[in-house]
C-alpha positions as CSV (number, residue, x, y, z in Angstrom):
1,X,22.3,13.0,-57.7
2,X,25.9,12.2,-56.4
3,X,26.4,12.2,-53.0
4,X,29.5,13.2,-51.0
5,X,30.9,9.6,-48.9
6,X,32.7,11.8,-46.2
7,X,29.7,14.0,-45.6
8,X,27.5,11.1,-45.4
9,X,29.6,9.3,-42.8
10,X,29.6,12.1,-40.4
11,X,25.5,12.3,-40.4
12,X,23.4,11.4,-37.4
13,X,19.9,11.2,-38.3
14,X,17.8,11.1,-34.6
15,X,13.7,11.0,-34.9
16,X,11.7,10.6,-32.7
17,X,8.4,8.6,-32.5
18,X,5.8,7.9,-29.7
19,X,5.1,4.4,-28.9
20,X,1.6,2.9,-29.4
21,X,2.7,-0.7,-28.5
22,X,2.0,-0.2,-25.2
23,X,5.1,-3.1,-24.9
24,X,8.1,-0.7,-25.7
25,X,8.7,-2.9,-29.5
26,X,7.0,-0.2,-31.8
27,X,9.4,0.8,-34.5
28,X,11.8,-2.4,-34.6
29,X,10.5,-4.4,-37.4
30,X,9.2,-2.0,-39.3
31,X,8.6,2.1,-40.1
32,X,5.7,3.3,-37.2
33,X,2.7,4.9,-38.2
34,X,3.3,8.2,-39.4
35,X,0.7,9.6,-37.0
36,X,3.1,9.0,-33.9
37,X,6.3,10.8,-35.5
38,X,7.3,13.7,-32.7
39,X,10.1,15.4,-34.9
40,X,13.6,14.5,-36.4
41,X,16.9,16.3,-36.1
42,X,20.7,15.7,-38.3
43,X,23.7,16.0,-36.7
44,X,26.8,16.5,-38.1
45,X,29.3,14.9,-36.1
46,X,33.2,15.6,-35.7
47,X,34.7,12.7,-36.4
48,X,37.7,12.9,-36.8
49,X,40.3,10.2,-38.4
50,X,43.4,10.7,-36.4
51,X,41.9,12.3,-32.9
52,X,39.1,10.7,-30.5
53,X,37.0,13.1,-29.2
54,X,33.7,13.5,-27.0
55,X,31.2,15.9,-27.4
56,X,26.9,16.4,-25.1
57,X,24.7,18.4,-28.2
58,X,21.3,19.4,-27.7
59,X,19.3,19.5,-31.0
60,X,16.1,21.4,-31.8
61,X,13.3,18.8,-33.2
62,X,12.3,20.0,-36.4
63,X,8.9,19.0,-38.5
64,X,9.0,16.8,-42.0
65,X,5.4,17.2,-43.4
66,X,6.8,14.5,-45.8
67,X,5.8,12.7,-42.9
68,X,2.8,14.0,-41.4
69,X,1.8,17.7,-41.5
70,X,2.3,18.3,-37.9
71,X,4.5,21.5,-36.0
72,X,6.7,19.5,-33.9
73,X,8.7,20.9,-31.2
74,X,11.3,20.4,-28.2
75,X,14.7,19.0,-28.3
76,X,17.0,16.0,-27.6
77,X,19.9,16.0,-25.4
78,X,22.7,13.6,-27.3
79,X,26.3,12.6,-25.9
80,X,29.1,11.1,-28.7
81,X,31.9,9.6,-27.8
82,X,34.5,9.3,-30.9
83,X,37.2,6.7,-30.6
84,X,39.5,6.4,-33.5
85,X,40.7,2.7,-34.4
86,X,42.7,0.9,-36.8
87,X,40.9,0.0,-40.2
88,X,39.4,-3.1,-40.6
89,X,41.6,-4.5,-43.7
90,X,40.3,-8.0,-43.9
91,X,38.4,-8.9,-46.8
92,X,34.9,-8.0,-47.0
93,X,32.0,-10.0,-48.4
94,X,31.3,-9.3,-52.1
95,X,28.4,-7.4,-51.7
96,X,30.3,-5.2,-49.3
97,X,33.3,-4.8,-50.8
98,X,34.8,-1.4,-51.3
99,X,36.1,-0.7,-54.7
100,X,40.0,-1.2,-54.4
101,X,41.3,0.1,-57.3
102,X,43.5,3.3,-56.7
103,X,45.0,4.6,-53.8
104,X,42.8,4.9,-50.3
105,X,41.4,8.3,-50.6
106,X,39.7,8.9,-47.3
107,X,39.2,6.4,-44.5
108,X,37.7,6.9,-40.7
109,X,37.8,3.7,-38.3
110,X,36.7,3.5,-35.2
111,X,34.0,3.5,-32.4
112,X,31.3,5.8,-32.1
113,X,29.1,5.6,-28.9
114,X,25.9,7.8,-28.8
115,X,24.1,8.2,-25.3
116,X,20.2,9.1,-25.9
117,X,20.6,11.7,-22.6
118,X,17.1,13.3,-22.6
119,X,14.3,15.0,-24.3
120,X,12.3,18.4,-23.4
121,X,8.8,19.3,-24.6
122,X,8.1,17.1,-27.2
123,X,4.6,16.8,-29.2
124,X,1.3,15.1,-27.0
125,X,0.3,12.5,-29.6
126,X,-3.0,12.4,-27.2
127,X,-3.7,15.9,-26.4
128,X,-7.5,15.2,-26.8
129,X,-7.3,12.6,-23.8
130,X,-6.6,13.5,-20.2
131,X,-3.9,12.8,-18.2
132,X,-2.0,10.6,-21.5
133,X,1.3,12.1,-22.6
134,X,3.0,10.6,-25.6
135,X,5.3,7.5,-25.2
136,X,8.5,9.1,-26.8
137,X,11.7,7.1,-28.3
138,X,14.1,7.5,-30.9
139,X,15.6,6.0,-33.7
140,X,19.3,6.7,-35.1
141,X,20.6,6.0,-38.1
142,X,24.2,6.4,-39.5
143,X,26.7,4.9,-42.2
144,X,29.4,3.4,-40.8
145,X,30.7,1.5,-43.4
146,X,31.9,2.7,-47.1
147,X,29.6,1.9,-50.3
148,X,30.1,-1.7,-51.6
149,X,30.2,-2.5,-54.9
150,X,26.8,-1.9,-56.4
151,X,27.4,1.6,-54.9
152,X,24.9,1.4,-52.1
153,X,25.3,3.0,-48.6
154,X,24.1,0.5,-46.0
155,X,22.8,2.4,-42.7
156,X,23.0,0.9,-39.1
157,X,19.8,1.5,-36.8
158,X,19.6,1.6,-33.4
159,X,15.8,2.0,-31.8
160,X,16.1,3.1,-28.0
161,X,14.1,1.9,-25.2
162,X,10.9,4.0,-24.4
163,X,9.7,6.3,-21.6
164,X,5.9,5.8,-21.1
165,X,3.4,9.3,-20.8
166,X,6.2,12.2,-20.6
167,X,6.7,14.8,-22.8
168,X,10.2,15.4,-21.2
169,X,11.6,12.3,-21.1
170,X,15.3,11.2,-19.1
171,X,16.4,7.9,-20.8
172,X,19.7,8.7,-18.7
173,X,18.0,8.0,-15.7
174,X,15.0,5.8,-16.6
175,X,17.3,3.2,-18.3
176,X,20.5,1.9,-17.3
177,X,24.1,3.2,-19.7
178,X,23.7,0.0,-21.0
179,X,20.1,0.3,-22.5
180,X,20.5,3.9,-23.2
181,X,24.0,3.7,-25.0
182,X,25.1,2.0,-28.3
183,X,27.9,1.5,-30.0
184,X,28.4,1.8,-34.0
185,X,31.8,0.5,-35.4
186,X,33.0,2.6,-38.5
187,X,35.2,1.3,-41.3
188,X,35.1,3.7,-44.1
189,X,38.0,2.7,-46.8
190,X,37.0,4.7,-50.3
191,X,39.2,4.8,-53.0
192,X,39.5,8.3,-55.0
193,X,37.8,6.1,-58.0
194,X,34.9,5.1,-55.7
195,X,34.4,8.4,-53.9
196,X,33.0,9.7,-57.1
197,X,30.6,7.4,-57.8
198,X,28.5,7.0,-55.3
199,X,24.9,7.4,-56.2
200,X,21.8,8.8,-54.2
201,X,19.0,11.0,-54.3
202,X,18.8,14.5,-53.1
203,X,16.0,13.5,-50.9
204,X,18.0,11.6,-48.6
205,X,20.4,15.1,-48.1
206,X,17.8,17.8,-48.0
207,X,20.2,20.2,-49.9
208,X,22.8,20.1,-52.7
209,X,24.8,22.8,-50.5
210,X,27.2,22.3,-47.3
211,X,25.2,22.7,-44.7
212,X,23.0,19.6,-43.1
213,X,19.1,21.1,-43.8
214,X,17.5,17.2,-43.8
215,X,18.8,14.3,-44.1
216,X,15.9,11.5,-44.6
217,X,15.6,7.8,-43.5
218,X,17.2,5.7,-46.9
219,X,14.0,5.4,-49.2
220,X,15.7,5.6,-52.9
221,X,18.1,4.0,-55.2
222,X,21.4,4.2,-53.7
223,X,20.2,3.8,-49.9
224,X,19.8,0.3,-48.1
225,X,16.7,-0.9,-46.7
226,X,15.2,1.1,-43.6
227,X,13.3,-2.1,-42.6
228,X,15.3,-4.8,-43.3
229,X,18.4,-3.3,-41.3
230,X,16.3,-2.3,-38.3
231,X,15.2,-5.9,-37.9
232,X,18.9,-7.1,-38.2
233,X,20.3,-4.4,-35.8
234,X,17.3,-3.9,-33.2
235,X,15.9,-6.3,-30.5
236,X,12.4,-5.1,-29.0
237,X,13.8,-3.5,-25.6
238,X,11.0,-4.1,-23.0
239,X,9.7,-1.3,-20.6
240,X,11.4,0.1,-17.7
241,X,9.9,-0.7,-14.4
Protein backbone atom coordinates (compact mmCIF):
# COMPACT_ATOMS: atom_id res chain seq x y z
CA UNK A 1 0.00 0.00 0.00
CA UNK A 2 1.40 3.46 -1.19
CA UNK A 3 0.61 6.20 0.76
CA UNK A 4 0.02 9.73 -0.37
CA UNK A 5 3.05 12.25 1.47
CA UNK A 6 0.83 15.49 1.19
CA UNK A 7 -2.16 13.75 2.74
CA UNK A 8 -0.09 12.38 5.35
CA UNK A 9 1.35 15.70 6.33
CA UNK A 10 -1.85 17.39 6.84
CA UNK A 11 -3.18 14.47 9.44
CA UNK A 12 -3.77 15.15 13.11
CA UNK A 13 -4.31 12.06 14.92
CA UNK A 14 -5.69 13.15 18.74
CA UNK A 15 -6.72 10.02 21.23
CA UNK A 16 -7.53 10.20 24.19
CA UNK A 17 -6.59 7.98 27.17
CA UNK A 18 -7.44 8.12 30.99
CA UNK A 19 -4.55 8.20 33.33
CA UNK A 20 -4.04 5.43 35.87
CA UNK A 21 -0.63 6.76 37.14
CA UNK A 22 -2.19 8.66 39.52
CA UNK A 23 1.22 11.08 38.83
CA UNK A 24 0.08 12.66 35.42
CA UNK A 25 3.30 10.34 33.37
CA UNK A 26 0.97 7.51 31.99
CA UNK A 27 1.46 7.33 28.26
CA UNK A 28 5.09 8.96 27.87
CA UNK A 29 7.28 6.02 27.66
CA UNK A 30 5.28 3.71 26.37
CA UNK A 31 1.58 2.74 24.64
CA UNK A 32 -1.14 2.74 27.98
CA UNK A 33 -3.19 -0.02 28.67
CA UNK A 34 -5.70 -0.47 26.23
CA UNK A 35 -8.41 -0.63 28.88
CA UNK A 36 -7.98 3.31 29.63
CA UNK A 37 -8.41 4.35 25.76
CA UNK A 38 -11.49 7.09 25.85
CA UNK A 39 -11.78 7.56 21.90
CA UNK A 40 -9.53 8.92 18.98
CA UNK A 41 -10.42 11.51 16.33
CA UNK A 42 -8.19 12.62 12.63
CA UNK A 43 -8.11 15.80 11.63
CA UNK A 44 -7.35 17.00 8.49
CA UNK A 45 -5.66 20.26 8.77
CA UNK A 46 -5.38 23.24 6.27
CA UNK A 47 -2.10 23.81 5.86
CA UNK A 48 -1.40 25.58 3.59
CA UNK A 49 2.26 26.32 1.94
CA UNK A 50 2.13 29.95 1.03
CA UNK A 51 -0.72 31.31 3.62
CA UNK A 52 -0.68 31.09 7.61
CA UNK A 53 -3.76 30.50 8.94
CA UNK A 54 -5.67 29.74 12.36
CA UNK A 55 -8.47 27.75 12.84
CA UNK A 56 -10.74 26.29 16.90
CA UNK A 57 -12.36 22.59 15.52
CA UNK A 58 -14.33 20.45 17.72
CA UNK A 59 -14.07 16.79 16.88
CA UNK A 60 -16.45 13.98 17.68
CA UNK A 61 -14.48 10.99 19.57
CA UNK A 62 -14.99 8.00 17.74
CA UNK A 63 -14.40 4.11 19.00
CA UNK A 64 -11.37 1.72 17.50
CA UNK A 65 -12.40 -1.87 18.72
CA UNK A 66 -8.85 -2.54 17.38
CA UNK A 67 -8.29 -1.20 20.53
CA UNK A 68 -10.64 -2.27 23.00
CA UNK A 69 -14.31 -2.98 22.19
CA UNK A 70 -15.76 -0.12 24.00
CA UNK A 71 -18.59 2.73 22.52
CA UNK A 72 -16.66 5.82 23.17
CA UNK A 73 -18.22 9.12 23.14
CA UNK A 74 -17.88 13.15 23.56
CA UNK A 75 -15.63 15.43 21.82
CA UNK A 76 -12.41 17.51 21.94
CA UNK A 77 -12.24 21.11 21.46
CA UNK A 78 -8.74 21.79 19.33
CA UNK A 79 -7.17 25.34 18.30
CA UNK A 80 -4.30 25.32 15.18
CA UNK A 81 -2.34 27.88 14.52
CA UNK A 82 -0.53 27.56 10.98
CA UNK A 83 2.49 29.63 10.34
CA UNK A 84 4.22 29.24 7.03
CA UNK A 85 8.18 29.44 7.12
CA UNK A 86 11.09 29.12 4.96
CA UNK A 87 12.38 25.43 4.30
CA UNK A 88 14.90 24.17 6.17
CA UNK A 89 17.63 23.50 3.26
CA UNK A 90 20.52 22.45 5.36
CA UNK A 91 21.61 19.06 5.04
CA UNK A 92 19.91 16.44 6.83
CA UNK A 93 21.34 13.42 8.57
CA UNK A 94 21.56 10.24 6.42
CA UNK A 95 18.88 8.52 7.87
CA UNK A 96 16.67 11.56 7.31
CA UNK A 97 17.56 12.61 4.23
CA UNK A 98 15.00 13.29 1.59
CA UNK A 99 15.65 11.86 -1.74
CA UNK A 100 17.04 14.78 -3.94
CA UNK A 101 17.04 13.60 -7.13
CA UNK A 102 14.54 15.66 -9.45
CA UNK A 103 12.89 18.69 -9.06
CA UNK A 104 11.05 19.62 -5.45
CA UNK A 105 7.67 18.46 -6.05
CA UNK A 106 5.78 19.59 -3.01
CA UNK A 107 7.12 21.24 0.07
CA UNK A 108 5.19 22.81 3.36
CA UNK A 109 7.56 24.68 6.08
CA UNK A 110 6.58 26.03 8.88
CA UNK A 111 5.14 26.09 12.52
CA UNK A 112 2.12 24.41 13.56
CA UNK A 113 0.88 25.17 17.23
CA UNK A 114 -2.02 22.97 18.46
CA UNK A 115 -3.83 24.20 21.80
CA UNK A 116 -5.57 21.04 23.58
CA UNK A 117 -8.80 23.60 24.50
CA UNK A 118 -11.25 21.11 26.16
CA UNK A 119 -13.14 18.00 26.26
CA UNK A 120 -16.99 17.25 26.79
CA UNK A 121 -18.54 13.91 27.97
CA UNK A 122 -15.90 11.54 27.58
CA UNK A 123 -16.09 7.67 28.69
CA UNK A 124 -16.06 6.92 32.92
CA UNK A 125 -13.19 4.32 32.90
CA UNK A 126 -14.61 3.73 36.65
CA UNK A 127 -18.33 3.78 36.29
CA UNK A 128 -18.55 0.82 38.73
CA UNK A 129 -16.94 3.08 41.55
CA UNK A 130 -18.60 6.16 43.12
CA UNK A 131 -17.71 9.46 42.98
CA UNK A 132 -14.28 8.48 40.37
CA UNK A 133 -14.46 9.99 36.94
CA UNK A 134 -11.80 9.04 34.47
CA UNK A 135 -8.35 11.03 34.41
CA UNK A 136 -8.60 12.12 30.67
CA UNK A 137 -5.39 13.27 28.37
CA UNK A 138 -4.46 13.19 24.97
CA UNK A 139 -1.86 12.18 22.74
CA UNK A 140 -1.10 13.88 19.14
CA UNK A 141 0.74 12.67 16.58
CA UNK A 142 1.71 14.16 13.21
CA UNK A 143 4.51 14.06 10.38
CA UNK A 144 6.26 16.90 10.09
CA UNK A 145 9.03 15.97 8.28
CA UNK A 146 9.25 14.28 4.64
CA UNK A 147 10.27 10.30 4.39
CA UNK A 148 14.04 9.75 4.59
CA UNK A 149 15.69 7.47 2.64
CA UNK A 150 14.61 4.04 3.72
CA UNK A 151 11.15 5.49 2.89
CA UNK A 152 9.87 5.77 6.42
CA UNK A 153 7.55 8.54 7.85
CA UNK A 154 8.84 9.53 11.22
CA UNK A 155 5.86 10.92 13.52
CA UNK A 156 6.31 13.66 16.34
CA UNK A 157 4.23 12.98 19.65
CA UNK A 158 3.18 15.24 22.02
CA UNK A 159 1.35 13.75 25.37
CA UNK A 160 -0.60 16.65 27.27
CA UNK A 161 -0.80 17.16 30.81
CA UNK A 162 -3.87 15.49 32.57
CA UNK A 163 -7.06 16.65 34.31
CA UNK A 164 -7.84 14.34 37.37
CA UNK A 165 -11.72 12.79 37.80
CA UNK A 166 -13.73 14.92 35.05
CA UNK A 167 -15.42 13.70 32.24
CA UNK A 168 -15.40 17.34 30.78
CA UNK A 169 -12.22 18.39 31.13
CA UNK A 170 -10.74 22.39 30.46
CA UNK A 171 -6.92 21.89 29.85
CA UNK A 172 -7.31 25.76 28.74
CA UNK A 173 -7.98 26.67 32.05
CA UNK A 174 -6.56 23.89 34.32
CA UNK A 175 -3.04 24.32 32.75
CA UNK A 176 -1.21 27.29 31.78
CA UNK A 177 -0.80 28.12 27.39
CA UNK A 178 2.46 26.90 28.02
CA UNK A 179 1.58 23.34 29.32
CA UNK A 180 -1.48 23.11 27.19
CA UNK A 181 0.18 24.32 23.82
CA UNK A 182 2.96 22.77 21.53
CA UNK A 183 4.65 23.51 18.86
CA UNK A 184 5.54 21.03 15.80
CA UNK A 185 8.10 22.47 13.17
CA UNK A 186 7.35 21.07 9.55
CA UNK A 187 9.89 20.66 6.82
CA UNK A 188 8.40 18.60 4.13
CA UNK A 189 10.82 18.80 0.82
CA UNK A 190 9.64 15.55 -1.55
CA UNK A 191 10.91 15.17 -4.81
CA UNK A 192 8.33 13.99 -7.70
CA UNK A 193 10.70 10.71 -7.61
CA UNK A 194 10.19 10.27 -3.81
CA UNK A 195 6.56 11.18 -3.70
CA UNK A 196 5.81 7.92 -5.31
CA UNK A 197 7.52 5.70 -3.26
CA UNK A 198 6.56 5.98 -0.18
CA UNK A 199 5.50 2.83 1.44
CA UNK A 200 2.81 2.08 4.31
CA UNK A 201 -0.02 0.06 5.17
CA UNK A 202 -3.56 0.69 4.73
CA UNK A 203 -3.99 0.29 8.36
CA UNK A 204 -2.37 3.42 9.28
CA UNK A 205 -5.03 5.37 6.73
CA UNK A 206 -8.29 3.66 7.44
CA UNK A 207 -9.31 4.07 3.69
CA UNK A 208 -7.73 3.86 0.23
CA UNK A 209 -10.30 6.82 -0.65
CA UNK A 210 -10.01 10.77 -0.04
CA UNK A 211 -11.65 11.24 2.84
CA UNK A 212 -9.83 10.78 6.52
CA UNK A 213 -12.16 7.53 8.04
CA UNK A 214 -8.95 6.45 10.63
CA UNK A 215 -5.81 7.15 10.70
CA UNK A 216 -3.89 4.75 13.33
CA UNK A 217 -0.83 5.27 15.66
CA UNK A 218 2.39 4.06 13.21
CA UNK A 219 2.44 0.10 13.88
CA UNK A 220 3.70 -1.28 10.27
CA UNK A 221 6.50 -1.22 7.89
CA UNK A 222 6.79 2.13 6.59
CA UNK A 223 5.85 3.97 10.01
CA UNK A 224 8.46 5.02 12.78
CA UNK A 225 8.33 3.85 16.21
CA UNK A 226 5.21 4.99 18.44
CA UNK A 227 7.39 4.32 21.57
CA UNK A 228 10.63 5.18 20.81
CA UNK A 229 9.54 8.82 19.48
CA UNK A 230 7.21 9.47 22.46
CA UNK A 231 10.09 8.93 24.82
CA UNK A 232 12.34 11.37 22.72
CA UNK A 233 9.58 14.04 22.33
CA UNK A 234 7.59 13.81 25.76
CA UNK A 235 8.68 14.73 29.31
CA UNK A 236 6.18 13.28 32.16
CA UNK A 237 4.19 16.70 32.90
CA UNK A 238 3.22 16.57 36.63
CA UNK A 239 -0.34 17.34 37.90
CA UNK A 240 -1.92 20.63 38.14
CA UNK A 241 -2.48 21.87 41.56
Amino acid sequence: QRLDPKRMSKLLLVEVWSDESGDGTAGTKTRPHASHFLGEATLELDLNPQKSSSSTVTQRLSSNLDIVKRNCTGTVTIKYEWTVGAPDTRPAPLSTRADSTGPVDYALAGKLTVSLLHANGLVNVFSTRKERYSNPYCVMLVYPTQPGEDNRLVPKVWRTPTVFNNLYPKWEKEFSREEYMHDFRFNWMMTERKSTRISGSRSDLGSSGGSTNRFRMPSTEGIGSFEQQLQQDSQPIQPAG
